[in-house]
N, C-alpha and C positions, 0 to 999 in steps of 0.2 A: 369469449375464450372457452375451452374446452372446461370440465366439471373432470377437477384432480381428483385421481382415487389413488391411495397406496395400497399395494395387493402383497399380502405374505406369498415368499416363493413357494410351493411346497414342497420343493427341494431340495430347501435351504432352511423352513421354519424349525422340523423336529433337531436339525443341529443346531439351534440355539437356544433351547432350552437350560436349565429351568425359564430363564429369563421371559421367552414367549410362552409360559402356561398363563401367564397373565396381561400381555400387550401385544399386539403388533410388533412384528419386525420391525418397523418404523420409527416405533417410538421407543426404542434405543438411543440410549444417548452416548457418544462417540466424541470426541473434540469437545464444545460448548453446548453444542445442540442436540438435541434428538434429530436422526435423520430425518422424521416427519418436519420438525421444523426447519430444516435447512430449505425442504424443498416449499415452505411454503416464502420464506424470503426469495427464492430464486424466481418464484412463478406468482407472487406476491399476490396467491389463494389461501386459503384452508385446505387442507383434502381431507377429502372424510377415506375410508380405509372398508380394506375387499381382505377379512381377514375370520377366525374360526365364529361358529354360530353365537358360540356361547360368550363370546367377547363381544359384538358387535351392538349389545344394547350400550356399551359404556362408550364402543368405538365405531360409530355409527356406518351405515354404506349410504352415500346420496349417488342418486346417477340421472343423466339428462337422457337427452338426443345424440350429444355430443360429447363422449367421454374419454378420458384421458387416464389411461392405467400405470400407474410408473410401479418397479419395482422396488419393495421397501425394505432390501437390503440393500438398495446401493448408493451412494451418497455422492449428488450433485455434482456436477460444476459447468462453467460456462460454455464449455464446448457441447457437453450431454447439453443442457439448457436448448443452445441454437440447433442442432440435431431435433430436438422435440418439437421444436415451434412449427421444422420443417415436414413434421408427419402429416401425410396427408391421412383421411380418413379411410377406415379399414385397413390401415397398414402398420405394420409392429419395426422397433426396432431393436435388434440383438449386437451379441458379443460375438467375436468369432468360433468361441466355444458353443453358442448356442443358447448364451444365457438372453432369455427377455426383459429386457432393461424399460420398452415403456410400447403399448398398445393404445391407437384411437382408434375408437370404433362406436359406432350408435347403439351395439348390443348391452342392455343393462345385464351382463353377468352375473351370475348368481355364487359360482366357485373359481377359486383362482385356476383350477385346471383346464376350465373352460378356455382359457386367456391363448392356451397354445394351441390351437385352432385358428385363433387367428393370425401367423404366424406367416400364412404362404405367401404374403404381400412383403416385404422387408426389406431394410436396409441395414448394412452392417457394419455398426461403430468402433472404429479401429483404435480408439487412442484408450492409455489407461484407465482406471477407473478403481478406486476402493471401494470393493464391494464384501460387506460384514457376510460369511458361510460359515463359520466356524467361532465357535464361542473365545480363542485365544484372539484374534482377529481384532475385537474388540479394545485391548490394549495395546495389543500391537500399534495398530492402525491410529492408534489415541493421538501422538504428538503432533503428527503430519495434519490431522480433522484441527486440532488444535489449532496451529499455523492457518490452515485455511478460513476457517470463523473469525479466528480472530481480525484476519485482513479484512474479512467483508463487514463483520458489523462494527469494525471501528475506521472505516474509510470514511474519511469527509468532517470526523468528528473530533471532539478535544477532550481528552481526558481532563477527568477532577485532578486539582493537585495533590501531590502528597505534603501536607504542611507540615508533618509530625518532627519535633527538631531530632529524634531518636531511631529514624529509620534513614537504612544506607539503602540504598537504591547503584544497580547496577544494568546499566544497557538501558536508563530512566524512557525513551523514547519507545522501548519495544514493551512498555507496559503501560496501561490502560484501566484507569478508577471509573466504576460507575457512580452515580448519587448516592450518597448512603453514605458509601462505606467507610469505616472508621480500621485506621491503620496503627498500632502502637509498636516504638523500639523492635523492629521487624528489621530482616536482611531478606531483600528482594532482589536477585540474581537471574535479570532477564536475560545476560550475554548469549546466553547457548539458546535464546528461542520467546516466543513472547510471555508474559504473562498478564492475563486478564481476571480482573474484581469485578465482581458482578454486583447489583445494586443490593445496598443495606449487609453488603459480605463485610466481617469482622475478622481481622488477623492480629491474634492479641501477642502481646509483647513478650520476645525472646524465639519468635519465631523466625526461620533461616525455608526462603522457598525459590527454585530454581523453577525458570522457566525450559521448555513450553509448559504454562500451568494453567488453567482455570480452576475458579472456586465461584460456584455459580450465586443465586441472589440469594442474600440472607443466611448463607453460611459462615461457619465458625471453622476457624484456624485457632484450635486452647493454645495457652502459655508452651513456650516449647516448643513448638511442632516445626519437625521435620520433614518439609513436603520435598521431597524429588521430583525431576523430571516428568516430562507425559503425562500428567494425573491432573484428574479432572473430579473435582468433587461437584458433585450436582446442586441442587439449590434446596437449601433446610436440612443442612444434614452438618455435623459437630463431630471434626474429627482432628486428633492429638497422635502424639507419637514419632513414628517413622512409617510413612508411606510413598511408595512408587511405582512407577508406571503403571498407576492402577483408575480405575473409573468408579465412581461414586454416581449411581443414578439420582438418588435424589431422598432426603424424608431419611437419611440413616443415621446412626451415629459408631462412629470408633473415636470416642473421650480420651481416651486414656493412653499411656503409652503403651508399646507393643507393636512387631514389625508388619506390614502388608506391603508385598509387593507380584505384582504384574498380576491383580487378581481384579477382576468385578463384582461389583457390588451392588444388589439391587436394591428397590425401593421398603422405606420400615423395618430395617435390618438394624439391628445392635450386634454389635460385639466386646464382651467385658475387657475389664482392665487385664492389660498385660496377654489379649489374646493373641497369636504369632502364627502364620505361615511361614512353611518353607517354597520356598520359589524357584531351587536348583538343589539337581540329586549330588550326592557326595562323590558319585563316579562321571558326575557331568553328562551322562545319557540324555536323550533326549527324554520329554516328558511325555508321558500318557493319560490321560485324561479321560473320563466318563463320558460316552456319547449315546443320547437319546434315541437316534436314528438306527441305531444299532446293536444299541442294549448291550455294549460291552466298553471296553478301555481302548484307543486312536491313539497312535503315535502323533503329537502334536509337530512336530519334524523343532520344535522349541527345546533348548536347553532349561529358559525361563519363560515358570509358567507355575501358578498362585493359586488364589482359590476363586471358584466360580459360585457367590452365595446370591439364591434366588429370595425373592420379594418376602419378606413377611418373616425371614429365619434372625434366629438368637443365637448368641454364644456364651455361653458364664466364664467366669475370669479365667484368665489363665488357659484358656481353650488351646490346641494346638491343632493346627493344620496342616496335613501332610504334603508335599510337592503335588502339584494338581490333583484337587482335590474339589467336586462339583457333589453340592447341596442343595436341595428342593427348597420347595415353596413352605411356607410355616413350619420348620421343622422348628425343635428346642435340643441344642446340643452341647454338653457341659461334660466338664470330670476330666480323669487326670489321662494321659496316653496320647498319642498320636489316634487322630478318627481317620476311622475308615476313609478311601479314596473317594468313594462316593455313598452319599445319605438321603434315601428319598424323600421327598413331601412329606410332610405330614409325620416326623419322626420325634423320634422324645427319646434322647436318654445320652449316651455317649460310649467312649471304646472299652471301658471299664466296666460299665454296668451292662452292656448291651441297649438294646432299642427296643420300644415301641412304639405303637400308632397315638400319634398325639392325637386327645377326642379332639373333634370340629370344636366343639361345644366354645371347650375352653380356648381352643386355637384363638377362634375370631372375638372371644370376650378381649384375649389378649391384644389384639386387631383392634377392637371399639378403643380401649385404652393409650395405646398410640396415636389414635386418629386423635384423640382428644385431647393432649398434650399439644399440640400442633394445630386448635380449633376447630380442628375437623371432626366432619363424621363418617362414620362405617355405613353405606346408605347400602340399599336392597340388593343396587348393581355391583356393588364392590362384593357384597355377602355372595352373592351367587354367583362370580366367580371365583372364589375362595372355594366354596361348596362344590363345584364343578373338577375344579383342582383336587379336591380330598378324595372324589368320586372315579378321576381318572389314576390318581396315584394307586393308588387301594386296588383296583383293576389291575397293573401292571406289576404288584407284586402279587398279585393271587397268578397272575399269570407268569409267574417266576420272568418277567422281562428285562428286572432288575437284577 
């Protein structure tokens, strides 16, 4: 079999920021999985990934004789699947737009630009496809990735029972317990769509959750919480409240009550007690949003649309989020007011006090100490993408881009 490689579009990657200053397009998590992992159940490989220099010692490139380039915004299914199997070599397949959806070729490429070059040999794949371009995309797209996950990895299989005599269960067939997981006096409301417990996931008692949901392995559902629709909270991350159609990558916590909806959320993010977005303007306009690729604010063509917080950001109590509203990588943001629309990397302060450059220094001590509540470490690959991130942020404000 061909040697999977996921290749960020370059297209497609500067719109998905913050989120890609630190991953692959691929390894967005969308539904239950991260796209990289969807495709490596479908083609039942690893792929190693064709994505920026400075990421690539974490997120490795392997290539053969025989390689197989898919695009890691686009996520799976069995049609794309048998379409790819049928590639022959030196030949690409696109969208009728022109998007390249997956290249085989013996060439070990070095840049994803390289990739449309190969292009002149093609076949072009007509039926739908969800493909993540734009940072609302992500939740949008959340309930449908959901439904689909969830049919593939619980096909063939039996759910854990729920033994708990204090939880009602609703639509009991279109939800799905992994091992572990410990379920107390909960209202589970799968009618409108599945919901899936991922293994050693805890939903502690007085919680009320509607499907399509996921709550990936080893997450927390606190007393109370109000999960809605579409939301996917990632695996190791503790989250209370009211939240909806929102994505949780993984490693975050929102404890406390306070509302989030239609927002993403990236990986080692907290947000204090009682923090709130708004998710629709009071004239119902459509929303606008912060866009990397262009270094200004995009009509999202969205009525509802949340906040967009990248890897490594804080929020102190009571924080307020304005209607779309996109925040970098390590930032620290607290105090009283509605915060600006968008807050770059590496920022420190809030709408009241104004902002500075949070140091590296204490950024990443703050990084070691996260990582080690969670038994983890902050090792040299993670630090210097972090470093790299400070270095490109810091750049694009001296170059007024922001």
């Amino acid at each position: 079999m061909s040697t999977l490689i996921v290749f960020d579009d370059p297209a497609i990657r500067p719109s998905l920021l913050p989120f890609t200053f630190t991953r692959p397009v691929a390894d967005i998590r969308i539904g239950i999985q991260t796209i990289a992992e969807k495709w490596t159940d479908y083609l039942a490989t690893t792929p190693s990934y064709l994505t920026e220099p400075y990421l690539q010692q974490k997120f490795a490139l392997h290539t053969t004789d025989d390689n197989l380039y898919v695009n890691g915004a686009v996520c799976p299914t069995e049609s794309l699947i048998e379409s790819i199997r049928q590639l022959a070599p030196e030949n690409a397949l696109i969208l009728p737009d022109g998007l390249l959806l997956a290249v085989r070729t013996s060439r070990a490429t070095l840049a994803a630009t390289d990739l449309i070059s190969l292009t002149q040999k093609h076949t072009t794949f007509n039926q739908s496809l969800t493909v993540i371009r734009n940072l609302w995309d992500i939740f949008l797209d959340n309930g449908a990735q959901i439904r689909a996950d969830f049919a593939r990895l619980t096909a063939g299989r039996t759910s854990e029972p729920i033994t708990d005599p204090h939880t009602r269960c609703y639509g009991i067939e279109n939800i799905f317990v992994e091992p572990g997981a410990t379920i107390r006096a909960a209202v589970l409301n799968a009618e409108g769509g599945p919901i899936y417990i991922g293994r050693n996931a805890t939903i502690q008692e007085g919680t009320v959750m509607l499907g399509p949901f996921a709550l990936c392995e080893s997450s927390t559902v606190n007393w109370g919480g109000k999960m809605r629709n579409n939301t996917t909270i990632g695996p190791y991350c503790k989250v209370g409240g009211e939240v909806g159609n929102s994505v949780f990558f993984g490693y975050s916590n929102k404890a406390h009550d306070g509302f989030l909806g239609n927002s993403v959320i990236g990986e080692w993010c907290n947000l204090g007690a009682n923090t709130n977005n708004s998710n629709l303007k009071n004239d119902y306009s459509n929303v606008k949003l912060f866009n990397y690729a262009v270094g200004d604010l995009v009509d999202t063509g969205r009525q509802f649309c949340g906040l967009m917080l990248g890897d490594h950001t804080r929020a102190g109590i009571s924080t307020m989020f304005n209607t779309g509203t996109v925040v970098g990588v390590s930032a620290n943001v607290f105090g009283a007011g509605f915060q600006p629309k968008h807050i770059p990397s590496f920022s420190w302060g809030g709408a009241d006090t104004g902002f500075t450059a949070y140091r590296p220094e204490k950024a990443l001590q703050v990084a070691r100490e996260a990582f080690k509540r969670r038994n983890k470490d902050l090792d040299a690959t993670e630090e210097a993408i972090l470093r790299e991130v400070y270095r490109l942020s810091r750049q694009l404000v001296a170059d007024n881009a922001l």
